[in-house]
TORTOR-316961 format. One line per 3 residues: number of its first residue (from 1); for each residue x, y, z of N, C-alpha, C. Coordinates in nm, 3 decimals. Example, Ala and Ser with C-alpha at 12.3 -4.5 7.8 and 13.67 -1.06 7.14 Angstrom:
BEGIN
1) 1.319/-0.569/0.780/1.230/-0.450/0.780/1.320/-0.330/0.780  1.285/-0.225/0.708/1.367/-0.106/0.714/1.290/0.003/0.787
***
This chain:
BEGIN
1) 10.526/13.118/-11.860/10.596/13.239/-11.814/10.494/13.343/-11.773  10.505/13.419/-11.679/10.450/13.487/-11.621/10.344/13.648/-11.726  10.517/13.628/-11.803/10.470/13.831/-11.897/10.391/13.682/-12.016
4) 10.363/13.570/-12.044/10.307/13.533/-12.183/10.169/13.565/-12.199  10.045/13.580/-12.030/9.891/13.624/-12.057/9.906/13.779/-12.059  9.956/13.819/-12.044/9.990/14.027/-12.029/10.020/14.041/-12.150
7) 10.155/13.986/-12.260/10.167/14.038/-12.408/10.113/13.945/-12.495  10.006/13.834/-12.459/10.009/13.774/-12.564/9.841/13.887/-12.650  9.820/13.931/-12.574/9.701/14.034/-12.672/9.822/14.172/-12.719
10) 9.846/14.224/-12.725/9.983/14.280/-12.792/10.079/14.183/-12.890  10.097/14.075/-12.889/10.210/13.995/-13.001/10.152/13.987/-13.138  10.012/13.983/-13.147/9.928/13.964/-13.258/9.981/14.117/-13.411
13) 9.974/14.183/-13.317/9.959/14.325/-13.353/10.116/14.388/-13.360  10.217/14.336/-13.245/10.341/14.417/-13.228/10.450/14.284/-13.253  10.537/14.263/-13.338/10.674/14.157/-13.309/10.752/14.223/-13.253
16) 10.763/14.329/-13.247/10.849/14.378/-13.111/10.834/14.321/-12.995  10.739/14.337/-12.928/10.666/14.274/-12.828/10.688/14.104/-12.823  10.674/14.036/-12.905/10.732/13.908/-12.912/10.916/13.884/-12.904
19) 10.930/13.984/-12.962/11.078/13.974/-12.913/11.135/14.007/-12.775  11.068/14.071/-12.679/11.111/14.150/-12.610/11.027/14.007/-12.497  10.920/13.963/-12.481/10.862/13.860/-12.435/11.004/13.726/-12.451
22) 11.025/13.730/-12.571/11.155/13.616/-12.556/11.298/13.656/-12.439  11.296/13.767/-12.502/11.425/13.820/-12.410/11.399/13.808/-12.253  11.282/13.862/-12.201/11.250/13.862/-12.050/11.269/13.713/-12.031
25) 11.195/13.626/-12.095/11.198/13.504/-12.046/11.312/13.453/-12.038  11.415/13.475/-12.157/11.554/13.440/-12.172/11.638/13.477/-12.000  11.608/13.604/-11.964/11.671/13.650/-11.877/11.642/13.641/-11.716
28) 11.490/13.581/-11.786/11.420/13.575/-11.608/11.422/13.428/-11.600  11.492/13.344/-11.644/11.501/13.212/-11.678/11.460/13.173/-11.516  11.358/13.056/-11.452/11.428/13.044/-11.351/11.605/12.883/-11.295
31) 11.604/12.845/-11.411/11.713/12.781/-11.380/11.874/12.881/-11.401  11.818/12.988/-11.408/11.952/13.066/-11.380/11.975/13.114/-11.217  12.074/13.089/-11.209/12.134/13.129/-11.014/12.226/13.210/-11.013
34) 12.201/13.331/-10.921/12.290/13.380/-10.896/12.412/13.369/-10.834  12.484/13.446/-10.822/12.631/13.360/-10.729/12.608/13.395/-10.579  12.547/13.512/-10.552/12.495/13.526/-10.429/12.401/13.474/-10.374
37) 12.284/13.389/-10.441/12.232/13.269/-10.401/12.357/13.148/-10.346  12.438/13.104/-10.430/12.507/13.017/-10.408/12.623/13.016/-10.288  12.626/13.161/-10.285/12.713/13.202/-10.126/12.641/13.143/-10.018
40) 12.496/13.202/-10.018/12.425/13.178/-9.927/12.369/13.045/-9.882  12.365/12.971/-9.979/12.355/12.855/-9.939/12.428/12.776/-9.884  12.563/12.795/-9.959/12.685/12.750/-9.920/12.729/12.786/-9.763
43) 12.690/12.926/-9.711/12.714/12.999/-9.593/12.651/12.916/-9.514  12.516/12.896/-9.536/12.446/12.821/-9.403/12.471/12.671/-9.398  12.538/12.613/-9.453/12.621/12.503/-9.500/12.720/12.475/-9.431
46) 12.824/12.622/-9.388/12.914/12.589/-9.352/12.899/12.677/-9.200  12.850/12.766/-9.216/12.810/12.787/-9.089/12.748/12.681/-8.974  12.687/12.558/-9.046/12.607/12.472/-8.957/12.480/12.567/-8.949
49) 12.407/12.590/-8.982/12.260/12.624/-8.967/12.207/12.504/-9.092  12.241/12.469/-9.163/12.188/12.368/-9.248/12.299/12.240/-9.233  12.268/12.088/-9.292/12.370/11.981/-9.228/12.401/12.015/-9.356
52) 12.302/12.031/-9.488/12.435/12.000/-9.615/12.322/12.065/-9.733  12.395/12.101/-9.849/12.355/12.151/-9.959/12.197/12.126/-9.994  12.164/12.011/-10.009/12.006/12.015/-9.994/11.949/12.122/-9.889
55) 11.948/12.059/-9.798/11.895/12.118/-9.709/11.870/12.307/-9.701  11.978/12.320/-9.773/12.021/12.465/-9.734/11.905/12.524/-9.876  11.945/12.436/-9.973/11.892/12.427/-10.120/11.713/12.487/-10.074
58) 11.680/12.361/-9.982/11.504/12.367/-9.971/11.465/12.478/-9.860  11.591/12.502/-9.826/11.547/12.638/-9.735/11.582/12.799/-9.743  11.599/12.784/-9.896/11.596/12.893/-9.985/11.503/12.988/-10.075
61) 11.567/13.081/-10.115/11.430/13.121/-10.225/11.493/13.081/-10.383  11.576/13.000/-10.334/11.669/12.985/-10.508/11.488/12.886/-10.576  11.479/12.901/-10.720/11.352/12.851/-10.782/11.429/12.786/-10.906
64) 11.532/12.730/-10.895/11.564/12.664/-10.958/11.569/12.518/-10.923  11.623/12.430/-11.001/11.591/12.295/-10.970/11.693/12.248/-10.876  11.686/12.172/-10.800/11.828/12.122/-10.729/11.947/12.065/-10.781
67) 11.932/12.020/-10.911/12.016/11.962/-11.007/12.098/12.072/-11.037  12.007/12.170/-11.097/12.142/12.314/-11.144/12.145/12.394/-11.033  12.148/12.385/-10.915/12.206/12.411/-10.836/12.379/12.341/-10.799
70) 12.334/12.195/-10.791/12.454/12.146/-10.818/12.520/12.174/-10.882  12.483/12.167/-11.027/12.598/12.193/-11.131/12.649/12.339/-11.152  12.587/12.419/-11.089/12.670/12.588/-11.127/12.795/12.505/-10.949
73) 12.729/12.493/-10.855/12.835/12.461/-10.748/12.951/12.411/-10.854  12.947/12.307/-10.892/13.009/12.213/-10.928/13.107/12.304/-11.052  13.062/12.413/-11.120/13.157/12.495/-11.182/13.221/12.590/-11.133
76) 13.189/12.611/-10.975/13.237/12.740/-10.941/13.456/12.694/-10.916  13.515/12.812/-10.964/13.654/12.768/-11.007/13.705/12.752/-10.838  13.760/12.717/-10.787/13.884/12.715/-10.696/13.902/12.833/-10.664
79) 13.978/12.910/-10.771/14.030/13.054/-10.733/13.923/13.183/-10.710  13.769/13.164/-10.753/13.641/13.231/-10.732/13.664/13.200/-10.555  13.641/13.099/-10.507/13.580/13.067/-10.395/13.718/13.144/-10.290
82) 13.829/13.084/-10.316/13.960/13.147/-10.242/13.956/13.274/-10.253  13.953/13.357/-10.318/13.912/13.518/-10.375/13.855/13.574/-10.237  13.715/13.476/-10.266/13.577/13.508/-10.121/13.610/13.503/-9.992
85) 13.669/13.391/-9.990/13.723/13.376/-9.855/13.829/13.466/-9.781  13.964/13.520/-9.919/14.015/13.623/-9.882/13.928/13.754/-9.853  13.860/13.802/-9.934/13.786/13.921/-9.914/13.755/13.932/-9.800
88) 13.614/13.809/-9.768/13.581/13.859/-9.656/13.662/13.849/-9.500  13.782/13.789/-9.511/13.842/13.753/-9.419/13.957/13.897/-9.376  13.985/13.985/-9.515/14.001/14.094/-9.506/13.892/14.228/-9.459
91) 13.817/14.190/-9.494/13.679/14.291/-9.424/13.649/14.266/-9.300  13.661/14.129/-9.262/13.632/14.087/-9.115/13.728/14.177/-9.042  13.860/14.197/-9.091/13.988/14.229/-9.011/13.970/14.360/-9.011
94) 13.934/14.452/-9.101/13.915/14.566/-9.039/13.821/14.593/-8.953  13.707/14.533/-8.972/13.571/14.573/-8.881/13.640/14.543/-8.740  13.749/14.415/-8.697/13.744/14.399/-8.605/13.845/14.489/-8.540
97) 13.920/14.590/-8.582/14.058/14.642/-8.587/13.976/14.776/-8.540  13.844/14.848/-8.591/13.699/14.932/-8.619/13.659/14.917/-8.495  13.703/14.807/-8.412/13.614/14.786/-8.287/13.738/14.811/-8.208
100) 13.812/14.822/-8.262/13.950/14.785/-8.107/13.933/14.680/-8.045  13.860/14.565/-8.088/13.887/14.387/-8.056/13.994/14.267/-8.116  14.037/14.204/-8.034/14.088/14.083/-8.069/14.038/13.998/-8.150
***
């Protein structure tokens, strides 16, 4: 981990500091993904700028493994993804309503 050569001369001396070293790491995990990573991948996916999930995967900044990439996909619910699609399909409609276009 990145903060372990920065606090490990501080852990000797502070367990605060060792705790707080666990927590960052806990939180800066990199097999954790965001969901806006997973839009985006998914976007250029379906947009056609990528043929399919790999692809989109290795042409990312996601630093997680490709495996849990899959598997957060693979949890995202039905009604998350329908949600998205409404939203932005409602935002599209005003912007385009914003333009006075068809």
């Amino acid at each position: 981990m990145v903060f372990a050569s920065i606090l490990q001369k501080f852990s000797e001396k502070s367990p605060v500091t060792v705790m707080v070293q666990g927590l960052l790491e806990h939180l800066l995990h990199k097999e954790k993904i965001l969901f806006s990573s997973l839009v985006a991948i998914m976007l250029k996916v379906v947009c056609r700028v990528r043929k399919n999930v790999y692809s989109a995967y290795l042409n990312s900044n996601v630093e997680a493994t490709r495996q849990a990439v899959y598997d957060k996909l693979k949890n995202v619910e039905l009604k998350t993804s329908q949600e998205l699609v409404r939203h932005i399909g409602s935002e599209s409609e005003l912007m385009v309503r914003d333009m006075k276009a068809t």
